[in-house]
Wavefront OBJ file of the C-alpha trace (Angstrom):
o trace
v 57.196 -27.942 37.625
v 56.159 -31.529 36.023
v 52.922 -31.470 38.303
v 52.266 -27.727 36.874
v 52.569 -29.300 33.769
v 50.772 -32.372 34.397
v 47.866 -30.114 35.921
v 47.314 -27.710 32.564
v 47.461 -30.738 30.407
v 44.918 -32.220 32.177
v 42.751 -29.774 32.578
v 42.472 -29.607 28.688
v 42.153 -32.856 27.798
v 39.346 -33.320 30.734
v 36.428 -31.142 30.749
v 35.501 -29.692 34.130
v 32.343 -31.393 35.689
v 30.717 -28.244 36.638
v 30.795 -27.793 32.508
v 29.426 -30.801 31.741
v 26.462 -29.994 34.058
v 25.378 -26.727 32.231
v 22.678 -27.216 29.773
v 23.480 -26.203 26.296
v 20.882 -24.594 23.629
v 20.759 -23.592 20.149
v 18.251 -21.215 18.868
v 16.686 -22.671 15.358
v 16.739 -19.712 13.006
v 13.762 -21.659 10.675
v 11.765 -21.988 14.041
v 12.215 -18.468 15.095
v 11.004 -15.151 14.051
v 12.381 -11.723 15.644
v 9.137 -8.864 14.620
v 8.048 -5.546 15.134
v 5.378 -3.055 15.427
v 4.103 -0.099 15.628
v 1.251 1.959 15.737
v 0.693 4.286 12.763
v -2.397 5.639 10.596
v -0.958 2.884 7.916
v -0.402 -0.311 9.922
v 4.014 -0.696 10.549
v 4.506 -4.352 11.035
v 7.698 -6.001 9.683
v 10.456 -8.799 10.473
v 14.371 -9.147 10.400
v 15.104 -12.023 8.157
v 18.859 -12.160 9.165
v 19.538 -12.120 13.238
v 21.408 -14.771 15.890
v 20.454 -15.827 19.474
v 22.355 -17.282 21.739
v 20.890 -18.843 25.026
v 23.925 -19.472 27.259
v 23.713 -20.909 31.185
v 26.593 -21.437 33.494
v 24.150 -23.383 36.061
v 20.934 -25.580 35.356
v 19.149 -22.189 37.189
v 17.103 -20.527 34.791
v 18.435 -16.949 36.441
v 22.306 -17.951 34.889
v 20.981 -17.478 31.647
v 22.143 -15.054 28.972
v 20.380 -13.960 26.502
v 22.281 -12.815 23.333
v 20.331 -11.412 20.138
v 22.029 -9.643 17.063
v 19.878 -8.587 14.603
v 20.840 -7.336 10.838
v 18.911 -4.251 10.924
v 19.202 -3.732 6.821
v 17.198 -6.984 6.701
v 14.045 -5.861 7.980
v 11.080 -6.810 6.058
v 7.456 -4.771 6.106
v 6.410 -6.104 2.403
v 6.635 -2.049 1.611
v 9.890 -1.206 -0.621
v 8.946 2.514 0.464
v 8.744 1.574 3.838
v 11.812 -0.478 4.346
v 13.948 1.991 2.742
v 12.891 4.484 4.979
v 13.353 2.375 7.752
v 17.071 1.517 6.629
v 17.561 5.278 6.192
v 19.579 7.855 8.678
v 16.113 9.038 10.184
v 15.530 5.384 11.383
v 17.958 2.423 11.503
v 21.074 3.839 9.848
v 22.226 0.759 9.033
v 25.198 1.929 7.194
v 26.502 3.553 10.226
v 24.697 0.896 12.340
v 24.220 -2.490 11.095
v 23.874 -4.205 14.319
v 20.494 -4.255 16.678
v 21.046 -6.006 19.817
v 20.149 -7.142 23.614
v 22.264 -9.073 25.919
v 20.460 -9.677 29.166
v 22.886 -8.926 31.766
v 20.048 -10.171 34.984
v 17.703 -12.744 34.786
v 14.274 -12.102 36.991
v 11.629 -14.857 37.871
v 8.009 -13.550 37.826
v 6.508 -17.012 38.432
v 4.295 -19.241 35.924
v 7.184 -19.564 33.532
v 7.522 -16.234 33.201
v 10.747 -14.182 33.001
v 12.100 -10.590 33.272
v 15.557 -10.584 30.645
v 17.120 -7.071 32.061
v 19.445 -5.819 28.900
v 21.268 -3.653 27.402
v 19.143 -2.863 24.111
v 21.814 -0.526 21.412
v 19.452 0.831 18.277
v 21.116 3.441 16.167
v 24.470 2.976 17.955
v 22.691 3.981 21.175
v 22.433 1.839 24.367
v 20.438 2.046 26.754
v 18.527 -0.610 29.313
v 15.514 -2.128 28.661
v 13.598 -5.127 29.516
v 12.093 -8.160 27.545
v 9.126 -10.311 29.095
v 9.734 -13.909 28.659
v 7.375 -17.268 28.478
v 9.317 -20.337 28.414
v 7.443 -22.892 27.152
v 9.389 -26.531 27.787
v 7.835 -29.297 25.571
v 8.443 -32.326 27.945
v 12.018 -33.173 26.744
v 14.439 -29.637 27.986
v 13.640 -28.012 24.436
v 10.796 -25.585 24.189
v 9.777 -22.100 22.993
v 10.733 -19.124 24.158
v 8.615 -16.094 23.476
v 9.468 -12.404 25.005
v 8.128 -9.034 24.174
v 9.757 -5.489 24.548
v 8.471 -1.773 24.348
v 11.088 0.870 23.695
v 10.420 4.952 23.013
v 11.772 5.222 19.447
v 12.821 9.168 20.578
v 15.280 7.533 23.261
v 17.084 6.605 20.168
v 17.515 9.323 17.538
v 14.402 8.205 15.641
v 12.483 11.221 15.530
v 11.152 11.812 11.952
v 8.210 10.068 10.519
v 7.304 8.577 7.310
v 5.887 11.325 4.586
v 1.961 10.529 4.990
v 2.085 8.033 7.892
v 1.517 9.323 11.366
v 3.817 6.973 13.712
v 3.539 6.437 17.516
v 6.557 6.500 19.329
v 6.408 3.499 21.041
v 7.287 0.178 19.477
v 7.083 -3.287 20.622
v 9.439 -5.921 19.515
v 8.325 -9.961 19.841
v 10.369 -12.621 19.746
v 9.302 -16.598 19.567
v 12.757 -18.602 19.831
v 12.679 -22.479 19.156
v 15.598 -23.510 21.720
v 16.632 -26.834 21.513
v 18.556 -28.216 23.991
v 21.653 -30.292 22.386
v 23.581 -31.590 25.463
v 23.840 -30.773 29.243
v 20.759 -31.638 31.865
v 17.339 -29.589 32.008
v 16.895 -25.908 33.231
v 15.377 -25.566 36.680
v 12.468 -23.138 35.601
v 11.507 -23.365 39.315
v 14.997 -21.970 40.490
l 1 2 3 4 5 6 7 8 9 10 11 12 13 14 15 16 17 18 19 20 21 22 23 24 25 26 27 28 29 30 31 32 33 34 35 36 37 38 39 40 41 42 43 44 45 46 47 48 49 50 51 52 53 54 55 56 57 58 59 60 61 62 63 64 65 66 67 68 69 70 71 72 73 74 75 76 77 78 79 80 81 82 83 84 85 86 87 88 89 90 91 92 93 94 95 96 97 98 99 100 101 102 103 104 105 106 107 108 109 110 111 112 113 114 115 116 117 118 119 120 121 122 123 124 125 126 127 128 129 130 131 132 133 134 135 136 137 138 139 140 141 142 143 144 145 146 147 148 149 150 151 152 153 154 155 156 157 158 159 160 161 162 163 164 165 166 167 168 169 170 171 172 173 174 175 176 177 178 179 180 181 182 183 184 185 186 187 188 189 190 191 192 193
């Protein structure tokens, strides 16, 4: 019983090494930008000003990483009030029945070159449904970097079926993200692995 004891006190008090080996990022909100577009007879091109990232690893491989993004969807931002109302509206983002946008990668693909596949589950609208986001990671010499990813989605596949009055809108959209990940403790990611 005392060795139990000894055992789950220790384990507290003492982190494991395997943890201590697992780099450990933070995504810089004032670095980063989460936008949009999409092609329409008046140019749709906005932002989310309110979202979190996580980047989380439980090796130094770059395929253990998990990619985490929650976006406030009533924060989007075209620089139209008539267009981001319409956007926040029931035909569109619904954010007062849905005021979450998000992807969690749930596989992690190398394409070579520093070039990712993030496999996810994308939810829009209150709908889910996988999708996948391109990555570059761009390492600046010291483990931190850039990470930029794009992803096309069918707006249908989600509900969003109406238009804006006098604006023809395509139905495919392409999200960007450009991530400033620092890393803050924890050895480099193996790109290579």
């Amino acid at each position: 019983m005392r060795l139990a004891v000894f055992l789950l006190v220790a384990s507290s008090l003492f982190p494991s090494v395997s943890r201590a080996q697992v780099p450990v990022f933070e995504i810089a909100t004032g670095e980063s930008k989460v936008q949009f577009n999409v092609k329409a007879s008046v140019a749709i091109v906005g932002v989310f000003e309110q979202w979190d990232a996580k980047l989380t690893f439980t090796s130094t491989a770059a395929t253990s990483a998990v990619l985490d993004i929650q976006i406030q969807a009533g924060s989007v931002n075209t620089g139209s009030g008539m267009k981001n109302g319409k956007l926040r509206g029931k035909d569109f983002f619904d954010v007062d029945e849905n005021p979450l946008i998000t992807f969690k990668s749930t596989k992690i693909v190398p394409l070579g070159d520093d070039k990712f596949e993030a496999d996810g589950d994308f939810t829009i609208r209150g709908v889910t449904k996988p999708e996948k986001l391109i990555l570059t990671v761009l390492d600046d010499g010291t483990g931190s970097g850039t990470v930029q990813g794009t992803m096309a989605f069918d707006r249908k596949d989600y509900g969003m079926n109406s238009g804006i009055p006098f604006i023809r809108i395509a139905n495919r959209v392409e999200v960007t993200i450009n991530f400033k990940a620092n890393r803050v403790s924890g050895p480099r990611v193996d790109l290579k692995q």
